[in-house]
N, C-alpha and C positions, 0 to 999 in steps of 0.2 A: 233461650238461644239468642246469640248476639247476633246485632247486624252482619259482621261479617262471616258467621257460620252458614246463614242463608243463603249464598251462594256458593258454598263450599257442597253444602246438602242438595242444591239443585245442579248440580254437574252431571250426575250420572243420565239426567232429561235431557241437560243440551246436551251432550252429547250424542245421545239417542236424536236429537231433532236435527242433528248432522249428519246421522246416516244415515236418515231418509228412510230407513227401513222401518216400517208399522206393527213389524212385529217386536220392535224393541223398544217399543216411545211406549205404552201402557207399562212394563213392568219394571221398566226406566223411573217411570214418575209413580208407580206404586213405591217403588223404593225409594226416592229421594221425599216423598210424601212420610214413611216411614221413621226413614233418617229424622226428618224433623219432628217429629213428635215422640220420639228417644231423644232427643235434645238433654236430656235432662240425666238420663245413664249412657255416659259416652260409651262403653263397654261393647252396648248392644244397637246403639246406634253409628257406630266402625262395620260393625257384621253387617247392616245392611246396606250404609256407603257402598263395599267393596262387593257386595254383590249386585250392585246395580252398574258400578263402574265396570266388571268385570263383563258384563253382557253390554254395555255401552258399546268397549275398546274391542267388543269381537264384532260387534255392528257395523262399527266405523271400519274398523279393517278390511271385512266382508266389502262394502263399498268400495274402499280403495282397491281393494282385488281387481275386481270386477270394472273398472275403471268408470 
């Protein structure tokens, strides 16, 4: 995994550590943990990107909701 994948793989965390919300920072960083250690099969390391972002962007929104 290249330097610049590294934070591409830890996005779906910060995001989750912008929404403040605890129930999405663990399975946030289960997946971006994930992500990186698929490093190697992008295939199956996209599949768990997008499900960490996926629960990220519903986090973050949830927040901005809620103002």
């Amino acid at each position: 995994m290249d330097v610049l994948q590294i934070p591409i793989a830890a996005m779906p965390f910060l995001l989750a550590l912008v929404s403040r919300t605890g129930k999405a920072i663990a399975p946030c960083l289960l997946a971006s943990v994930v992500t990186m250690l698929l490093g190697g099969e992008p295939h199956r390391a996209v599949v768990a990107w997008c499900v960490g972002m996926l629960i990220a962007a519903v986090a973050l929104r949830e927040r901005l909701r809620a103002g």
